[in-house]
Structures are given as C-alpha cells and as structure tokens.
C-alpha positions as a Markdown table, in Angstrom:
| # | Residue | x | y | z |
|---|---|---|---|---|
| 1 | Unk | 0.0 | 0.0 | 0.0 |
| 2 | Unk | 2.9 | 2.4 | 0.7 |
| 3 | Unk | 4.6 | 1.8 | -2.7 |
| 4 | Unk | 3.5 | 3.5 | -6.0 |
| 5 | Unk | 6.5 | 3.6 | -8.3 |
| 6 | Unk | 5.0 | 5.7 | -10.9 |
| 7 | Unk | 3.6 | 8.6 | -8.8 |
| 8 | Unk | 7.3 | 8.7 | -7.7 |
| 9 | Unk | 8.6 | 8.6 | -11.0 |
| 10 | Unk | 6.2 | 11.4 | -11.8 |
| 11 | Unk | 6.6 | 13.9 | -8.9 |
| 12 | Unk | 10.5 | 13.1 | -9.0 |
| 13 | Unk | 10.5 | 14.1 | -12.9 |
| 14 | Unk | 9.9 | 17.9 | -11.5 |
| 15 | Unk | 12.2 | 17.3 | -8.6 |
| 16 | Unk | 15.4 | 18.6 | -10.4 |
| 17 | Unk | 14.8 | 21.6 | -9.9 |
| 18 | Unk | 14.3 | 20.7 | -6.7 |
| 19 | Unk | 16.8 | 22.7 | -4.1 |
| 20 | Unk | 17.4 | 25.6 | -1.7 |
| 21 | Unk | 18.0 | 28.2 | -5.0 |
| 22 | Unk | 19.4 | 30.6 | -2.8 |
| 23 | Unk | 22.6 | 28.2 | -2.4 |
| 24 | Unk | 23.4 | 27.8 | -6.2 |
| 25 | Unk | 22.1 | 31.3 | -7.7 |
| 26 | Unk | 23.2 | 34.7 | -6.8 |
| 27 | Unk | 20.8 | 36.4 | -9.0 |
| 28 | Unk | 17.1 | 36.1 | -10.1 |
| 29 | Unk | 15.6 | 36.6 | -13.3 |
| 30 | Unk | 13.6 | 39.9 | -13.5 |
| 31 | Unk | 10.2 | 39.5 | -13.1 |
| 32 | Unk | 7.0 | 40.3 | -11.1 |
| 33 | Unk | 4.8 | 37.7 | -9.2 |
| 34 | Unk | 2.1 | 39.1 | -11.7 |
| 35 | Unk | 3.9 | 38.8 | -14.6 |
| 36 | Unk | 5.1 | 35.0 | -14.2 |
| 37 | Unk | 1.6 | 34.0 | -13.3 |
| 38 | Unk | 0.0 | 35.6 | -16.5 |
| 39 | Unk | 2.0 | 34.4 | -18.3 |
| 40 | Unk | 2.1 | 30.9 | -17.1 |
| 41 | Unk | -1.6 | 30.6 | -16.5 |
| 42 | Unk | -1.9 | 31.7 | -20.1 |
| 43 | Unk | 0.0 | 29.5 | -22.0 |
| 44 | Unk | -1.9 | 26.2 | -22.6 |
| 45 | Unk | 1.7 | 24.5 | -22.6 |
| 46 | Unk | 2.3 | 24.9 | -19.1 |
| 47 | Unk | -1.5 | 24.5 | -17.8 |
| 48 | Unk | -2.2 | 21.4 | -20.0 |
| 49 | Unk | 0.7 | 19.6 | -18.7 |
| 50 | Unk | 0.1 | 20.0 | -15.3 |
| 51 | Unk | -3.4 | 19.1 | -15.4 |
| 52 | Unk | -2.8 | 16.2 | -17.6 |
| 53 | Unk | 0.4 | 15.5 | -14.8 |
| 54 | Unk | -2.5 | 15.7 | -11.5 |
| 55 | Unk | -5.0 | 13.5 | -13.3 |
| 56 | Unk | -2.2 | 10.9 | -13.9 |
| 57 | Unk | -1.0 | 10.9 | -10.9 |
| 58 | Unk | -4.9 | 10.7 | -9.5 |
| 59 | Unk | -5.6 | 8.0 | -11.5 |
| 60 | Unk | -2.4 | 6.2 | -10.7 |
| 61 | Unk | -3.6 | 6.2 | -6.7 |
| 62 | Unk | -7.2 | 5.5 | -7.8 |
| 63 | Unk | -6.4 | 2.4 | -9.8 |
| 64 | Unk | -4.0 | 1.2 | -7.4 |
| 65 | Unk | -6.3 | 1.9 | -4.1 |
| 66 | Unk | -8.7 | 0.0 | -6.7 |
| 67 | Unk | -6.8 | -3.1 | -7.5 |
| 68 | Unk | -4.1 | -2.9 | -5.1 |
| 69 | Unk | -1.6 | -5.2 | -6.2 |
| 70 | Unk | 1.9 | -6.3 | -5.2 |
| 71 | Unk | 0.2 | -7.2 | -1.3 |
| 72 | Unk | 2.4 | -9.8 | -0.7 |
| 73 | Unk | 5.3 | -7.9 | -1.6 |
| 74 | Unk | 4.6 | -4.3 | 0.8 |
| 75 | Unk | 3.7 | -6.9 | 3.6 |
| 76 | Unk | 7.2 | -8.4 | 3.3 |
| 77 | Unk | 8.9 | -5.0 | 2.7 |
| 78 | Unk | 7.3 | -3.8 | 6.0 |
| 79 | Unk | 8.4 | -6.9 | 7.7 |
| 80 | Unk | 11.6 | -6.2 | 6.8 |
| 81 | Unk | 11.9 | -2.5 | 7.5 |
| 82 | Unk | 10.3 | -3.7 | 11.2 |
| 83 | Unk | 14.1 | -4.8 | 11.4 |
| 84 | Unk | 15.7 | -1.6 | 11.1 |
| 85 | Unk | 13.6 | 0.4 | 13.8 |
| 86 | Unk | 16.2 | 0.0 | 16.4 |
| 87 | Unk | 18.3 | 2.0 | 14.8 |
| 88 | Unk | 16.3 | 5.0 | 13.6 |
| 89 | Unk | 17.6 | 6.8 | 16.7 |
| 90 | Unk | 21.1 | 6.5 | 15.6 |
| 91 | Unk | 19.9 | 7.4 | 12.1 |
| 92 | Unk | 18.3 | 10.7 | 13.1 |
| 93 | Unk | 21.2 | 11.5 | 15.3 |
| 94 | Unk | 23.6 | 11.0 | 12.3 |
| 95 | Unk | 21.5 | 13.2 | 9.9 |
| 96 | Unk | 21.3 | 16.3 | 12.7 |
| 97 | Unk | 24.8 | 15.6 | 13.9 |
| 98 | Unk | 26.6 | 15.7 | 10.5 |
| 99 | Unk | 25.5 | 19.5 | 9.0 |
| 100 | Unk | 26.0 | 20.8 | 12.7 |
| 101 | Unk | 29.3 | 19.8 | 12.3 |
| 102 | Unk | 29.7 | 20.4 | 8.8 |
| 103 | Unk | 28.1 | 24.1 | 9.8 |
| 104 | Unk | 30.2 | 25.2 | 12.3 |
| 105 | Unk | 33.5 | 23.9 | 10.3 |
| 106 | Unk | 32.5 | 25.8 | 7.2 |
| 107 | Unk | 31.5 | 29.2 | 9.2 |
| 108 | Unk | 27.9 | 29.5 | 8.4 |
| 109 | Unk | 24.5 | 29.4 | 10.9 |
| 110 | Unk | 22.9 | 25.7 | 9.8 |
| 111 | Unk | 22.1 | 27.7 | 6.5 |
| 112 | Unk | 24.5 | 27.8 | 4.0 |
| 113 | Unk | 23.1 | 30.7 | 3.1 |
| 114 | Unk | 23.7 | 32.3 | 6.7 |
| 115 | Unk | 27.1 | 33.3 | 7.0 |
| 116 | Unk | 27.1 | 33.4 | 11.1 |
| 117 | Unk | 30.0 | 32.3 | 12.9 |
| 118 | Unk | 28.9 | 30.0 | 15.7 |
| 119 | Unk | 31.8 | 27.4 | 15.5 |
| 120 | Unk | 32.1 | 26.0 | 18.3 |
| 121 | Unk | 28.4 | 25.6 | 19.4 |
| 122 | Unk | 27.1 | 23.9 | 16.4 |
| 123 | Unk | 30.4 | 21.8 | 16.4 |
| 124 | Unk | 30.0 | 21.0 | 20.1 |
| 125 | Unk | 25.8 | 20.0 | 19.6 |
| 126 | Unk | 26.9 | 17.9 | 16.7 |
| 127 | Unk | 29.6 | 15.9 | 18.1 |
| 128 | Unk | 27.5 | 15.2 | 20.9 |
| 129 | Unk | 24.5 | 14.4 | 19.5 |
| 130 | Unk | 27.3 | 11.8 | 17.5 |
| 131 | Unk | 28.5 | 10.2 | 20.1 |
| 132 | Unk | 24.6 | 9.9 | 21.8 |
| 133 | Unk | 25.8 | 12.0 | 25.0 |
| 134 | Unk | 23.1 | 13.9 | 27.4 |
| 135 | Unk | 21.1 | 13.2 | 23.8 |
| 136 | Unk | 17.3 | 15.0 | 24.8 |
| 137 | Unk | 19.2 | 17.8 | 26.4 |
| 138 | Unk | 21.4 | 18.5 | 23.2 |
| 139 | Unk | 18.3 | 18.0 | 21.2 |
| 140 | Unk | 16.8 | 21.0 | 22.7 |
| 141 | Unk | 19.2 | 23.1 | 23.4 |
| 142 | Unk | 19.7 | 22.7 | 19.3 |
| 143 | Unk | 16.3 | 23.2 | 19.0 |
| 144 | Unk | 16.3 | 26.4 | 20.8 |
| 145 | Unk | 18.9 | 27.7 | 19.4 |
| 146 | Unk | 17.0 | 27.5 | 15.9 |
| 147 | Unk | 14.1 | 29.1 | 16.9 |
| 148 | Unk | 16.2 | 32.0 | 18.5 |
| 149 | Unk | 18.3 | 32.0 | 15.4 |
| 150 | Unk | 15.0 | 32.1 | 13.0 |
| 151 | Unk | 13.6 | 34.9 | 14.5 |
| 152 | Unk | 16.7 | 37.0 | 14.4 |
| 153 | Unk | 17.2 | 35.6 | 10.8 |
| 154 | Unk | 14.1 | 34.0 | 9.1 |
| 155 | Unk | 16.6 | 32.7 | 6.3 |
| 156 | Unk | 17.1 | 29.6 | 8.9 |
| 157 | Unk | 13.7 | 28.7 | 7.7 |
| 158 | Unk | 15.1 | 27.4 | 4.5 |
| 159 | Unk | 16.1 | 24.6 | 7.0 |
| 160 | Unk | 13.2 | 24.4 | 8.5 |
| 161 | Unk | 13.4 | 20.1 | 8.8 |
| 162 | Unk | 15.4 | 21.1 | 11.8 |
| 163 | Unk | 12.4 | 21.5 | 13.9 |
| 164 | Unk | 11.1 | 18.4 | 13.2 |
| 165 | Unk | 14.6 | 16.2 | 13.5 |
| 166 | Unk | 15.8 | 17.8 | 16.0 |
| 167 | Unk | 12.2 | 17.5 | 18.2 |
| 168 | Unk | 12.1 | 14.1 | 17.0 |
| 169 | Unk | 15.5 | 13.1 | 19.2 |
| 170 | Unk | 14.3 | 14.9 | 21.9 |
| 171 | Unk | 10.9 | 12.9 | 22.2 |
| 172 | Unk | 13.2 | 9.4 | 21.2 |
| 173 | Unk | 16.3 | 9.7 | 22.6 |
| 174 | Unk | 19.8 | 8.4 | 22.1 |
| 175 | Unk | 18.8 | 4.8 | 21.4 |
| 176 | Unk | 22.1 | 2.4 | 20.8 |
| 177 | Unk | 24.7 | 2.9 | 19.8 |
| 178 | Unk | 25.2 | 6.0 | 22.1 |
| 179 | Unk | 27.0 | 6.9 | 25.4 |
| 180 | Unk | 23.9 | 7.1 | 26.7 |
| 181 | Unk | 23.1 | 3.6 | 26.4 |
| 182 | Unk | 26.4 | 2.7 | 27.9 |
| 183 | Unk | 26.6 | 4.7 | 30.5 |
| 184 | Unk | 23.1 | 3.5 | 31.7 |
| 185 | Unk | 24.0 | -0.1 | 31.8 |
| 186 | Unk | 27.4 | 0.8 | 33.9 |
| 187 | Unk | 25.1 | 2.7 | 36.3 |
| 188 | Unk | 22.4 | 0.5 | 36.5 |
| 189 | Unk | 24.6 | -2.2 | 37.2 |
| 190 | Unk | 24.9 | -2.9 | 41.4 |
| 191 | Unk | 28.6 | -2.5 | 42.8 |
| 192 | Unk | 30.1 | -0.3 | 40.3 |
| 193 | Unk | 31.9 | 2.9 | 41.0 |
| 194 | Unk | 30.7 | 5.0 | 38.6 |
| 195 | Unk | 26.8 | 4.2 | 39.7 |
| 196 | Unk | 27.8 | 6.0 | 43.4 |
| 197 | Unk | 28.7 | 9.3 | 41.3 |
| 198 | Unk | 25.8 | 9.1 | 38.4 |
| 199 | Unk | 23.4 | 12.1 | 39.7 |
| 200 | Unk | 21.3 | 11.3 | 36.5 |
| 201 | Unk | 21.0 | 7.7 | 35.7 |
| 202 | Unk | 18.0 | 7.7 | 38.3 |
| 203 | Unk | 16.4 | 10.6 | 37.4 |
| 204 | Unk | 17.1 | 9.2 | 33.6 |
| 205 | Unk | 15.4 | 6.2 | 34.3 |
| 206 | Unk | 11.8 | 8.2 | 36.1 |
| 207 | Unk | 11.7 | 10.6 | 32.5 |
| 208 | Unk | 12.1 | 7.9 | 30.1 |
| 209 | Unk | 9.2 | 6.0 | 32.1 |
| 210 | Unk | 7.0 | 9.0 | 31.6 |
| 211 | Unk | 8.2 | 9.6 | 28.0 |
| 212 | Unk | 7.4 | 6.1 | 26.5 |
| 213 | Unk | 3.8 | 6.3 | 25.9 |
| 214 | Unk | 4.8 | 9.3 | 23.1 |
| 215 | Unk | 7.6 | 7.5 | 21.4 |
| 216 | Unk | 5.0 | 6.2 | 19.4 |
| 217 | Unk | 4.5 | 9.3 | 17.9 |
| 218 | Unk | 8.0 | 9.6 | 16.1 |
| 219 | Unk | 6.8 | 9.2 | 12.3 |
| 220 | Unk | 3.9 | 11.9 | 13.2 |
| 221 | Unk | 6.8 | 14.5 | 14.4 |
| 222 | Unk | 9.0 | 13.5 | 11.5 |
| 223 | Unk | 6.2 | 13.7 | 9.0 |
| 224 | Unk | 5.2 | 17.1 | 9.8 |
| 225 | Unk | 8.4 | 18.6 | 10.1 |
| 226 | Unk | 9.6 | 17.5 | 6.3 |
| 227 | Unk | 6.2 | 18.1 | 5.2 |
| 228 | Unk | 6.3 | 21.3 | 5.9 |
| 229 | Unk | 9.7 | 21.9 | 4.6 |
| 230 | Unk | 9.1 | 20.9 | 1.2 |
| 231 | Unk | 5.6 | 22.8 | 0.9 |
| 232 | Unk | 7.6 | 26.2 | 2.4 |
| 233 | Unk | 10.2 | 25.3 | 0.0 |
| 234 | Unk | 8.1 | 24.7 | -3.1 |
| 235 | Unk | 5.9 | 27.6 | -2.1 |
| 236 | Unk | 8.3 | 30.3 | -0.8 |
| 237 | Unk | 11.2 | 29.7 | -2.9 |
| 238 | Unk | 9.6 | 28.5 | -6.6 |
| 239 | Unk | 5.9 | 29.6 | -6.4 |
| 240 | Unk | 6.4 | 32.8 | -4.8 |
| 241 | Unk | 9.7 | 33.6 | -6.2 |
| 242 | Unk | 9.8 | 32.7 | -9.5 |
| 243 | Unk | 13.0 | 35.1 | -10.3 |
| 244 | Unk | 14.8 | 32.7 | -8.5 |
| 245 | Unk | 14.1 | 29.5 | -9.6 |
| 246 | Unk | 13.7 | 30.7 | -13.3 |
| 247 | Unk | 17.8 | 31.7 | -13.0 |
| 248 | Unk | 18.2 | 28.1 | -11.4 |
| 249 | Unk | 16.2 | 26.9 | -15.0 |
| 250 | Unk | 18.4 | 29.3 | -16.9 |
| 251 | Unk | 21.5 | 28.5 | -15.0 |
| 252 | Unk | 21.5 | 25.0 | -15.0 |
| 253 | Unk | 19.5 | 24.9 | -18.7 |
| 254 | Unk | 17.3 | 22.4 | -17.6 |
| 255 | Unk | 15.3 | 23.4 | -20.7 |
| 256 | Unk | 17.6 | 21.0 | -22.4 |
| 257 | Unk | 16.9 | 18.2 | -20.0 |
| 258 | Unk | 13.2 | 18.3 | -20.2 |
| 259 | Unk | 12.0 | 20.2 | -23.5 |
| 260 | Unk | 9.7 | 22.1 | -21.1 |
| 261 | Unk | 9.6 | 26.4 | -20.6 |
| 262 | Unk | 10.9 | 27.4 | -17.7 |
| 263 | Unk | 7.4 | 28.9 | -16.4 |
| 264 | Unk | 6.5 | 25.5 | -16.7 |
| 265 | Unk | 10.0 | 23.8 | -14.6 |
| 266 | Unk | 9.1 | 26.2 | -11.9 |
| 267 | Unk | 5.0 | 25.7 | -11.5 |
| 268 | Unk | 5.2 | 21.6 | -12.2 |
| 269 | Unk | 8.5 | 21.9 | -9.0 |
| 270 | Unk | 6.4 | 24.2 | -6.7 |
| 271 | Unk | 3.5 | 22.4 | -6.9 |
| 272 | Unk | 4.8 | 19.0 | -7.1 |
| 273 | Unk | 6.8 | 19.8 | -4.1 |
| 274 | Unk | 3.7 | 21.7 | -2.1 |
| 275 | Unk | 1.7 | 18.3 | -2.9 |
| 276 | Unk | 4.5 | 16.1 | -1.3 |
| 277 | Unk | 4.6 | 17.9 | 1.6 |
| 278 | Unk | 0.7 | 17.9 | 2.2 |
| 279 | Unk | 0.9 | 13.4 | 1.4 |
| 280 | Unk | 3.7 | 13.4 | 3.8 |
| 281 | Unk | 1.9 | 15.4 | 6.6 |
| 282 | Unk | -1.2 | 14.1 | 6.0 |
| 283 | Unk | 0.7 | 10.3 | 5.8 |
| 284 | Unk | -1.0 | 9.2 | 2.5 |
| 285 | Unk | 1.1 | 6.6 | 1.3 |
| 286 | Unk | 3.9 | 7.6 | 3.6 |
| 287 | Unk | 6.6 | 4.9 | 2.6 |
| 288 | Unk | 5.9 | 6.2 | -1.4 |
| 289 | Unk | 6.0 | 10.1 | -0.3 |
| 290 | Unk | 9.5 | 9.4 | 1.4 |
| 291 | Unk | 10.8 | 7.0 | -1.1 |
| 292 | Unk | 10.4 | 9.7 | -3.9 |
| 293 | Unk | 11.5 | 12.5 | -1.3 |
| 294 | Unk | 14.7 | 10.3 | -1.7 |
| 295 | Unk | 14.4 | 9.8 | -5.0 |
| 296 | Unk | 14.3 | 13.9 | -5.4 |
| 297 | Unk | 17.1 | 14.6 | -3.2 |
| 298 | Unk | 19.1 | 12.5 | -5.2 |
| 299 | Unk | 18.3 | 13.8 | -8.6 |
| 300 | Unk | 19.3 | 16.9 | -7.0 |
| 301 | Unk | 22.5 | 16.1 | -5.8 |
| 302 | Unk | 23.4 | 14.5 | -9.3 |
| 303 | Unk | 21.3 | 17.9 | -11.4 |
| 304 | Unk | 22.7 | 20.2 | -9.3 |
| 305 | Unk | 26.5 | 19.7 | -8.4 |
| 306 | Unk | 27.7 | 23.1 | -6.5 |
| 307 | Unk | 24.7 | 22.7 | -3.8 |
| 308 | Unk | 25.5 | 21.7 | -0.8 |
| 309 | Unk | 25.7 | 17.9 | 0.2 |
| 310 | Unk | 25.5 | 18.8 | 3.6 |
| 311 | Unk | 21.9 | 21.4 | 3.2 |
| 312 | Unk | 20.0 | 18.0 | 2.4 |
| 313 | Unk | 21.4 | 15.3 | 5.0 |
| 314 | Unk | 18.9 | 16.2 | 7.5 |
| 315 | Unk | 16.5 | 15.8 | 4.9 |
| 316 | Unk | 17.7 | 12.4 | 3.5 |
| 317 | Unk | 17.6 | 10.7 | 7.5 |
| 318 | Unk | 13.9 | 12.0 | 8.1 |
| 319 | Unk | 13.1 | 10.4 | 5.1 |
| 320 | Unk | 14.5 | 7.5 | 5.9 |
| 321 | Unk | 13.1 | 7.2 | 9.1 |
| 322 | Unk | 9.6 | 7.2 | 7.3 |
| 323 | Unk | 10.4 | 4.6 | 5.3 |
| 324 | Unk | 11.4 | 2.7 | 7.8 |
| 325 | Unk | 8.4 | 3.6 | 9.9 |
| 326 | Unk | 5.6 | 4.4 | 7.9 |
| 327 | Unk | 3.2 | 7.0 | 9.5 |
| 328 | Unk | 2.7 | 6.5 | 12.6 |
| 329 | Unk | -0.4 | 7.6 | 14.2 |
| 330 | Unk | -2.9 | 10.0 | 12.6 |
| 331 | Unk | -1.9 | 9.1 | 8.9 |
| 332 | Unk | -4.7 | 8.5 | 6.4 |
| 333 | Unk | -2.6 | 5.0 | 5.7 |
| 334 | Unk | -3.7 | 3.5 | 9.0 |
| 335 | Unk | -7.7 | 4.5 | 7.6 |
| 336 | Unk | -6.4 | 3.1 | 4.4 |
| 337 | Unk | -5.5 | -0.5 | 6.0 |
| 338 | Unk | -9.0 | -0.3 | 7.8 |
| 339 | Unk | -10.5 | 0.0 | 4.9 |
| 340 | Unk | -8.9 | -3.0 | 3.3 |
| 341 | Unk | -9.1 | -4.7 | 6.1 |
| 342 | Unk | -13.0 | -4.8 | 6.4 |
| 343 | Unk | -13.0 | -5.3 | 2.4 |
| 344 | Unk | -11.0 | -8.5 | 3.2 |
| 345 | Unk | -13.8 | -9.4 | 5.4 |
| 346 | Unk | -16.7 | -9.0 | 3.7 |
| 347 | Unk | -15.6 | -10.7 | 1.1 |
| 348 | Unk | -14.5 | -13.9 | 3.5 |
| 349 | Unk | -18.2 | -13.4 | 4.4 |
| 350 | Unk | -19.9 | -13.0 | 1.5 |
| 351 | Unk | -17.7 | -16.6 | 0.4 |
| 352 | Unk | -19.6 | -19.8 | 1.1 |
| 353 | Unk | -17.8 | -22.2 | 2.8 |
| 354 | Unk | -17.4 | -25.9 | 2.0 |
| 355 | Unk | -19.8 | -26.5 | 4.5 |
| 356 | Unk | -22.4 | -24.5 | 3.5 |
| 357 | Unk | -22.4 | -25.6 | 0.1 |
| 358 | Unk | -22.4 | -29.6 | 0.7 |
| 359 | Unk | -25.6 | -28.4 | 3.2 |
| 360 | Unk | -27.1 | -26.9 | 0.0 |
C-alpha cells in the first residue's frame, strides 16, 4: 500500500529543480509575481501539462487503491523495515549531527546561506548528538537555538526540517549505539563505581518511564516537520519567487533536460513539491511520499553539483526514518489499512464455505 513507483517517477520528474535556489544562484531573473503567473496561467503549454500530470497521478492512486496489487510484496517489505527500527535513533542523530558539524567547520548558521560564525556551538551540539551524549538535552538546546536564530534571521527557515529532527531526538532519545546507552547499563549495574557518582541515571530512568507512551509518535513529528519543509520550499522559494528559480532553470539549462519552458519547470517543481509535503503530513502513502522525497534529493544532488551535500542530510535521514516507519499515528494510511481490512472481510463473508455448500 505504501509503494507506487509511478507517482514517484512522476513527482521526481519535477524534482530537479528541486533545491534551496538561494545556495546555487546569486541572481534572479527579472520578473514580477504578476507577470510570471500571466504568463504561465496563459500559456496552454504549461496549464495542459500540469493538469494532464494531477490526473495521472490521480488516477495512478485511484487504480491502485482500486486493485491494489503487489500485497504480498509491501507486507514483506514492511516486515523487513520492522528490522531496522532500532536504529532509527542513531539514524536521526547522524543526519542532525553531520551538518552541525559540517556548519560550524564551514563558518555558516545551519544555512549555508547564513554566513554566522557559531563554531564551536554547532560543532559542540553535533559531536554530541554523535556520540549519543546527554542526547534529549542536546536536542533541545539545538532546538532552541533555531528558533532563536529564526527569529533574528528567518533565512534559517530554508532549514526548516530542523524543527522536526531535532524534536524528534528529543521525544526518542539516544537509542544504541550511544554513550547514553552505555553509561546506563554501567550505572544500572549494582557495585560499580561510577553508579555512586551518576546524579542522573535515576532521574534518567523516572523521564524515560514518563516519556514512553509518546515514542509512538516519532513518524507523526517527523512527517510534519519535512512536510512542511518541502511545501515552504516549493511555495516560498519557486511559487512565490519565481526570479529565483527561473535563473536556477536558466542557469543550470534544464530546458535541455526536459523540452519544457521554464514557467512550466518552476509551477510543475512548486506544486509537485507543495503536494509532497501535504501526502507526507497528512501520511497518504507515507513509505511512497519518502521513497520519492529520496528519489528527489538525489536527482538533486546528481542535477545540481555546486549545492551543498550537507543542506540535504537532514532531509535524507527523516526520510528515511519514514520509510522505515511508515506514519505512525494519525496518517490517512492507517484509515487506508482499515478500509482493506473490512473489504477482506466482507468478502471472506460474503464466500460460502465448503460446508455450506455440501448443506445446499
């Protein structure tokens, strides 16, 4: 149910243009909001592909909802990803920890495009949210720091997954591998030395009690936070600035790469990226939303080669995390999987048995 390869193929055909256009472009194209939606809303050659692009992809997720096929196969790849859960902890840390790092290294404020010294406390949060140390109190303090930093400079909301990965630690924790972990078990253990000196492996132990019933709210954290990144990115920096991401068109001619206008790159990227971000928050086919969020980061990487790797790690490890997961609580999927559930058994029902017909 959480697989359709062709709406990926679809949305990811838009998602070259797909990045933050601030990072690769230092001018825009001169033109007004007005003028780019005249003149895209008047050309037939940008409207008729993208309504003849939404009813594909509609009937691509009718037909499929409709015949649903490949059962066997999703049931086995959630088995499998069931497999990986312990380690989504480690993976979220990883994908925070890195561009902290990488951040404070390079001299910028978690946006590339914020040249803010703050070396050693981004490198300081990374490293510790690396090695898994005091995890949920790095986590916020990183989180914080953010929010403070967005509000002095709203460019930090071009990294806006930050919210939602770094909230996301806070509510899991370190997991294993981590200090964390270890530590624990050498202070939960009786007769060691370092337990005597621990002031927090009790204290630990009474928060994560109190804290367990929300874990299982993870993939609805995660699924808002990159939702809502890609529909303020599709949005805010292609819809609503269409200078920008036409002189990311121009620059990169991706004319050539599609035989497509430019008005037309920018609309089908904006609104293919807007629509992502409302399946991903509102978990419709969650495991298909983040495999082709993957599949777009990647044709980025590849489409665009001077933006930065390390702008889209965070964004690769929360989509990860849903394809591992799925979505969680509150996701139209689980409605979804209700629905096929009581098809299933009306259909047992409405089957005679082998009893019932030898009685006939």
């Amino acid at each position: 149910m959480h697989l359709v390869g062709a709406f990926a193929l679809v949305v990811a055909a838009t998602g070259r243009v797909r990045a933050h256009e601030e990072y690769v472009v230092d001018d825009e194209v001169d033109i007004t909001l007005s003028e780019f939606f005249s003149e895209a809303l008047s050309d037939p050659f940008v409207i008729g592909p993208l309504v003849a692009g939404a009813l594909v992809v509609a009937l691509l997720v009718g037909g499929y909802l409709l015949v649903r096929p490949l059962q066997r196969d999703l049931a086995a790849f959630r088995f499998a990803m069931r497999e990986y859960v312990e380690y989504v902890p480690w993976l979220l840390r990883i994908s925070l920890g890195i561009p902290l790092i990488g951040a404070g290294f390079s001299g910028y404020f978690i946006s590339p495009a914020l040249e803010v010294d703050l070396r050693l406390l981004q490198i300081a949060l990374g490293f510790l949210l690396l090695f898994g140390l005091a995890t949920r109190v790095v986590a916020l303090v990183g989180l914080a720091t953010y929010l403070v930093g967005v509000v002095i400079w709203p460019t930090l909301l071009l990294q806006l997954e930050f919210v939602g990965g770094l909230a996301a630690i806070a509510l899991l924790g370190s997991g294993r591998p981590s200090a964390d972990h270890v530590l624990q078990r050498v202070a939960g253990s009786p007769g060691t030395v370092y337990r005597r000196f621990d002031p927090v492996h009790e204290r630990a132990r009474e928060f994560q009690a109190r804290i367990d019933p929300y874990e299982r709210f993870l993939s609805t954290v995660v699924r808002v936070g990159l939702g809502a990144t890609f529909i303020y990115l599709g949005v805010t920096q292609k819809l609503l600035q269409p200078g920008l991401a036409l002189a990311v068109v121009d620059r990169y001619d991706l004319t050539a790469v599609i035989p497509a206008s430019p008005e037309l790159w920018v609309m089908g990227a904006g609104l293919a990226e807007a629509g992502l971000g409302i399946a991903i928050i509102l978990g419709f086919f969650t495991r298909a939303s983040a495999a082709t969020a993957l599949a777009m980061f990647s044709l980025t990487l590849f489409a665009l080669p001077d933006d930065p790797v390390l702008a889209h790690v965070a964004l690769f490890g929360m989509a990860s995390v849903l394809l591992i997961t799925g979505g969680g609580p509150y996701a139209l999927d689980n409605r979804l999987e209700r629905l096929e559930a009581d098809t299933e058994a009306e259909a047992a029902d409405a089957t005679p048995t082998e009893a019932t017909q030898s009685r006939g």
